[in-house]
DSSP file (Angstrom, degrees, kcal/mol; ACC not computed):
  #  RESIDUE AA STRUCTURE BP1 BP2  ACC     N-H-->O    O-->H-N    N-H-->O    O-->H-N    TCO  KAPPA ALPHA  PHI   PSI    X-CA   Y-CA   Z-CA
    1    1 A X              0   0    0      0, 0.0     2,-0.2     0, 0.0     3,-0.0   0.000 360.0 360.0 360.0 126.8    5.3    6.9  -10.1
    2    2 A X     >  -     0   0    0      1,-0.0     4,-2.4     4,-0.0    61,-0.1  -0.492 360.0 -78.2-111.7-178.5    2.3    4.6  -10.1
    3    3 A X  H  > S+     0   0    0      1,-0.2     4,-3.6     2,-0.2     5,-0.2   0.941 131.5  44.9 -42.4 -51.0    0.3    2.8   -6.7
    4    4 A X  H  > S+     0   0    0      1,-0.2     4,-4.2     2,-0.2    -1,-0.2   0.947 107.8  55.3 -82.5 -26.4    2.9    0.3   -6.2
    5    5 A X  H  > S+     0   0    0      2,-0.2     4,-3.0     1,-0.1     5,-0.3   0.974 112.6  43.8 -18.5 -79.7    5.8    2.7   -6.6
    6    6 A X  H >X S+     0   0    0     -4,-2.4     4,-2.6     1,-0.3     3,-0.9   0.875 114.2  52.7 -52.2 -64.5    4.4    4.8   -3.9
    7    7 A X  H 3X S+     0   0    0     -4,-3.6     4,-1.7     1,-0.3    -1,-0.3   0.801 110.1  50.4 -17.2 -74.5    3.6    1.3   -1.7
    8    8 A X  H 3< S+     0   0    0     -4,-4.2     4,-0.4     1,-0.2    -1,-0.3   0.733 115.3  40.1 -38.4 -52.5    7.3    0.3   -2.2
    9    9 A X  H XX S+     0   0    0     -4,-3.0     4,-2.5    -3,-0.9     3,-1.6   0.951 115.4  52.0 -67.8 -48.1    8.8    3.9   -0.9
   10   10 A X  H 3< S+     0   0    0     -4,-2.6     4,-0.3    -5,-0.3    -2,-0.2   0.695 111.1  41.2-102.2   3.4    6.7    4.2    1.5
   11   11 A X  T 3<>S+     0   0    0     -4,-1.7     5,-1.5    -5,-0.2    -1,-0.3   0.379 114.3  52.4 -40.3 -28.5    7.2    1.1    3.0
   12   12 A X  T <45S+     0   0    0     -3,-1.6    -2,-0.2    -4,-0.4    -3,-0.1   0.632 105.1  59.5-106.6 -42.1   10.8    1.4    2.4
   13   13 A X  T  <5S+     0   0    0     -4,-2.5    -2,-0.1     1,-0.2    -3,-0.1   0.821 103.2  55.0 -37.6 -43.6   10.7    5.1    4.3
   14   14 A X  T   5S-     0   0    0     -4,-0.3    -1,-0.2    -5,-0.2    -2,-0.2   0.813 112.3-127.1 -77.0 -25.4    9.4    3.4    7.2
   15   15 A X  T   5 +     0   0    0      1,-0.2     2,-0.3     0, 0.0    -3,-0.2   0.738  62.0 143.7  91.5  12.0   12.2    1.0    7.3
   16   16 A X      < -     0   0    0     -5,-1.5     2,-0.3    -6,-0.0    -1,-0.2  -0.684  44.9-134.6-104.9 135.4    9.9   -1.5    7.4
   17   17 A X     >  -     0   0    0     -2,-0.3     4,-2.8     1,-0.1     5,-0.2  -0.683  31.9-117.3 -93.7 154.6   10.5   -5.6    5.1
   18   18 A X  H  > S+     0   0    0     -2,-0.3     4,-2.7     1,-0.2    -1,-0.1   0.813 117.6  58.1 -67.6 -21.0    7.9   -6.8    3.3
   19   19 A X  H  4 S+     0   0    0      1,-0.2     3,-0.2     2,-0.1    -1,-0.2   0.994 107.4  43.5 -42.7 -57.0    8.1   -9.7    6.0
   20   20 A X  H >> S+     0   0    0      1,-0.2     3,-1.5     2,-0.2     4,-1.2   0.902 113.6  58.4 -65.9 -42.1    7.7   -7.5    8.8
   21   21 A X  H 3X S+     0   0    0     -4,-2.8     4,-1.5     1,-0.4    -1,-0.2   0.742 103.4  49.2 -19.2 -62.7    4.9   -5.9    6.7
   22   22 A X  H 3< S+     0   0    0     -4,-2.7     5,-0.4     2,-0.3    -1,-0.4   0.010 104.5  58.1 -96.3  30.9    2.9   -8.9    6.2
   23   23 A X  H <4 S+     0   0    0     -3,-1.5     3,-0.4     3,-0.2    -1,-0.2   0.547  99.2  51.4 -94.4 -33.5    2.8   -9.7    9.4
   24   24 A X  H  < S+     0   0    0     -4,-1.2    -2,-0.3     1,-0.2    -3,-0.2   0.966 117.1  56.2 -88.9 -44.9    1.4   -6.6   10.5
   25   25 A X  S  < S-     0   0    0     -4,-1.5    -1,-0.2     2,-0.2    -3,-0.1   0.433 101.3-127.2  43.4 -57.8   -1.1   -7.9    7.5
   26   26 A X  S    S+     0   0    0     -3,-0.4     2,-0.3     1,-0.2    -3,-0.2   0.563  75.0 101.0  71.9  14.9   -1.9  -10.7    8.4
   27   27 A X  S    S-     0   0    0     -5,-0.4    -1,-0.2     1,-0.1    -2,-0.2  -0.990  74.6 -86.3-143.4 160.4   -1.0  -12.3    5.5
   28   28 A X    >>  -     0   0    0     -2,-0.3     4,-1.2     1,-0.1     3,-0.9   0.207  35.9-121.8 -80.0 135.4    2.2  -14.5    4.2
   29   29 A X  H 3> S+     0   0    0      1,-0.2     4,-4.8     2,-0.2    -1,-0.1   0.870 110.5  56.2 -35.9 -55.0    5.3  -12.9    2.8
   30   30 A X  H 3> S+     0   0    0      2,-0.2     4,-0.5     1,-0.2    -1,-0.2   0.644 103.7  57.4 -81.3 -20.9    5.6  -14.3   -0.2
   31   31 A X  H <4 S+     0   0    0     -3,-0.9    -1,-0.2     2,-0.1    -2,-0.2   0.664 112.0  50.7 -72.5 -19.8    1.7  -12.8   -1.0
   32   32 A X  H >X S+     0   0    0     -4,-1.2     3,-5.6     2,-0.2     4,-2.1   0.959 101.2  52.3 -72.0 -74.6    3.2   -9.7   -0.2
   33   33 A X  H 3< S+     0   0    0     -4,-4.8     4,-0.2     1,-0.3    -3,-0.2   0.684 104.2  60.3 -58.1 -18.1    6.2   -9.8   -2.3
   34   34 A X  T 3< S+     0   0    0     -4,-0.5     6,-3.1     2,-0.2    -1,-0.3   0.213 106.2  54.9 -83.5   7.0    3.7  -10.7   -5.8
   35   35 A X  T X4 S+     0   0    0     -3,-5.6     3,-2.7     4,-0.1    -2,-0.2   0.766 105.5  42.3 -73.7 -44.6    2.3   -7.6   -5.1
   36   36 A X  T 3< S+     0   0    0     -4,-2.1    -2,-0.2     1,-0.3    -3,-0.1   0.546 117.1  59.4 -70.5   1.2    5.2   -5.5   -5.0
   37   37 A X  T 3  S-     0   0    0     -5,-0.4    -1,-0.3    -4,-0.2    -3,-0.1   0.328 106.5-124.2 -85.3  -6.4    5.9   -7.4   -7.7
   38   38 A X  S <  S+     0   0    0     -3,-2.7    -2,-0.1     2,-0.3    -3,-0.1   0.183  76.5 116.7  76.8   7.2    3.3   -6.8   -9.9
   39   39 A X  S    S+     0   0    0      1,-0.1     2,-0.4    -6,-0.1    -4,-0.1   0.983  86.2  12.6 -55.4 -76.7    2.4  -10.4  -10.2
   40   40 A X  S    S-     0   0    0     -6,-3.1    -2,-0.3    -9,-0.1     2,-0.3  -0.805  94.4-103.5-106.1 152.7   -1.0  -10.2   -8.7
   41   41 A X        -     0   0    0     -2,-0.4    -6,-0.1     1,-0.1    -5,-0.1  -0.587  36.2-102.0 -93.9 155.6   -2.9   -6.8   -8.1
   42   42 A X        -     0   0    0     -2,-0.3     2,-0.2    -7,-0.2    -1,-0.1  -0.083  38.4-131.0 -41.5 127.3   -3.1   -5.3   -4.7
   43   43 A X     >  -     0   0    0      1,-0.1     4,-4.0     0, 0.0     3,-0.5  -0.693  24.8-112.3 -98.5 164.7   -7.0   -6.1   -3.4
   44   44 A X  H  > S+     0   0    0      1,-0.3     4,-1.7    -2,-0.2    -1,-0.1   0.979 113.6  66.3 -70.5 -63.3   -8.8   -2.9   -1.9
   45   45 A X  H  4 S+     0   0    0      1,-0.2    -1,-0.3     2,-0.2     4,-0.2   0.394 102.4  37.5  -0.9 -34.3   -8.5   -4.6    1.3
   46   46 A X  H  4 S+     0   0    0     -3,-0.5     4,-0.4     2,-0.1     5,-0.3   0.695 108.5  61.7 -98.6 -52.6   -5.0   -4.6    1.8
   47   47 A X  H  X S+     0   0    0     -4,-4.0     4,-0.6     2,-0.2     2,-0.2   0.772 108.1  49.2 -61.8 -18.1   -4.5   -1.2    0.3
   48   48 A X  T >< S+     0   0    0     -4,-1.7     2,-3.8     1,-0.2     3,-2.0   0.504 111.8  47.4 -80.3-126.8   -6.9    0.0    3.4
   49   49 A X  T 34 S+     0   0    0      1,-0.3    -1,-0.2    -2,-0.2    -2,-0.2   0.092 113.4  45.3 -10.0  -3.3   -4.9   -1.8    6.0
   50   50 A X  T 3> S+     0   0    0     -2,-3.8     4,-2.0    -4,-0.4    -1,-0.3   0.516 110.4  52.5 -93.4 -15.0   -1.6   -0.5    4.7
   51   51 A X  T <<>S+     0   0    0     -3,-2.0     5,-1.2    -4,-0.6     4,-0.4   0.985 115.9  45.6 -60.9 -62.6   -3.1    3.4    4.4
   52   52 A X  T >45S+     0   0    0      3,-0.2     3,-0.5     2,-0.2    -1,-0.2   0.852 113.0  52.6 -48.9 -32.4   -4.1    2.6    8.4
   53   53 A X  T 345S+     0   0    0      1,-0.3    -2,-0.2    -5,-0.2    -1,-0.1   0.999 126.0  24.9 -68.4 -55.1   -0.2    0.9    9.2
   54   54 A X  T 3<5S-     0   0    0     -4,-2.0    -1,-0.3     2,-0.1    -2,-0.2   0.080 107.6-120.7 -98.1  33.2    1.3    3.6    8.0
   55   55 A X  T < 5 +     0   0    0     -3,-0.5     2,-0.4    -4,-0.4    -3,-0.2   0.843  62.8 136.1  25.3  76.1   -1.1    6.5    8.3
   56   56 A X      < -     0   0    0     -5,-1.2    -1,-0.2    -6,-0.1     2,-0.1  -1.000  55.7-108.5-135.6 164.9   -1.3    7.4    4.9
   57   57 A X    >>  -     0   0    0     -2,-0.4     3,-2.0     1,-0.1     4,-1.7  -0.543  14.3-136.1-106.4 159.0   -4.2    8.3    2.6
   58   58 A X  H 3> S+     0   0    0      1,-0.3     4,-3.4     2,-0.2     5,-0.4   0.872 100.9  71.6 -75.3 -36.9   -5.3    5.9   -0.1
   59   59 A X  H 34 S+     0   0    0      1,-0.2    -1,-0.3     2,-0.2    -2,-0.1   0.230 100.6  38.3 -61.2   9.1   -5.3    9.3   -2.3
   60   60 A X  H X4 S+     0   0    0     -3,-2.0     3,-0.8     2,-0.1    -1,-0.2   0.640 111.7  59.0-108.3 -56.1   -1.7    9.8   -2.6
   61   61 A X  H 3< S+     0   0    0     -4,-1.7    -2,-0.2     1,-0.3   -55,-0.2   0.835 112.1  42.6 -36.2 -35.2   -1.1    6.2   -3.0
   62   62 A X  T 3< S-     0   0    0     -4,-3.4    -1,-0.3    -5,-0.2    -3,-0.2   0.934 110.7-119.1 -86.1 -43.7   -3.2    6.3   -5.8
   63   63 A X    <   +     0   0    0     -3,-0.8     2,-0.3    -5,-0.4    -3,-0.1   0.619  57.2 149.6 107.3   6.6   -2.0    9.5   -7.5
   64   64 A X        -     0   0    0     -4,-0.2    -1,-0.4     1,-0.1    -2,-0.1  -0.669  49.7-104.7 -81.6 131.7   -5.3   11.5   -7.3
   65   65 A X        -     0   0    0     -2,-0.3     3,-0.2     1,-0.2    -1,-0.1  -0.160  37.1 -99.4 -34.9 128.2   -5.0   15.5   -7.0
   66   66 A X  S    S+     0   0    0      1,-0.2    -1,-0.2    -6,-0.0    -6,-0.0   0.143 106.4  38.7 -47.5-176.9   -5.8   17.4   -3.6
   67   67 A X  S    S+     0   0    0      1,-0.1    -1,-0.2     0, 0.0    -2,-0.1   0.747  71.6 155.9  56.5  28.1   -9.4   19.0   -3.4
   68   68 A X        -     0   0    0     -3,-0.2     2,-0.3    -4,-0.1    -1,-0.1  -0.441  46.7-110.0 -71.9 169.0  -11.3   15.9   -5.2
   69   69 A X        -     0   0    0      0, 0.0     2,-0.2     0, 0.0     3,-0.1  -0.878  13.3-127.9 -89.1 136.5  -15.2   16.1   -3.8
   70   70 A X        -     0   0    0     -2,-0.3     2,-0.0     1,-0.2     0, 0.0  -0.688  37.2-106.5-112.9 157.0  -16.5   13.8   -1.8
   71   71 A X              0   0    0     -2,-0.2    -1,-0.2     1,-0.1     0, 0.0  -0.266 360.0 360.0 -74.5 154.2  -19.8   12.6   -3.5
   72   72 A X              0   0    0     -3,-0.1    -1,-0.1    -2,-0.0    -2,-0.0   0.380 360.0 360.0-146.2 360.0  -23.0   14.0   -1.6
């Protein structure tokens, strides 16, 4: 399962359309759906503002291992 996998489910958990999605976005449907589409990639930007909609952290979406370190 890669980032947009994860996107897709957990988007899909919520019960939530990629309309309703990008609305909460701010941005147009149809920009939405060529992410999940794999057309254009996801900016870092979006992927924070969907981590925040749906309280989840960018480090599952991504597929990174508990415990990482935070640089110091």
């Amino acid at each position: 399962m890669d980032l947009i996998d994860r996107i897709i489910a957990t988007r899909t958990d919520h019960d939530e359309s990629q309309r309703a999605l990008a609305a909460a976005l701010g941005i147009n449907h149809v920009q939405w759906a060529q992410y999940e589409c794999r057309k254009h990639e996801l900016p870092t930007r979006y992927l924070e503002q969907f981590c925040r909609h749906y309280g989840v952290s960018a480090d599952y979406l991504l597929g990174l291992p508990k415990g990482l370190h935070w640089p110091r």
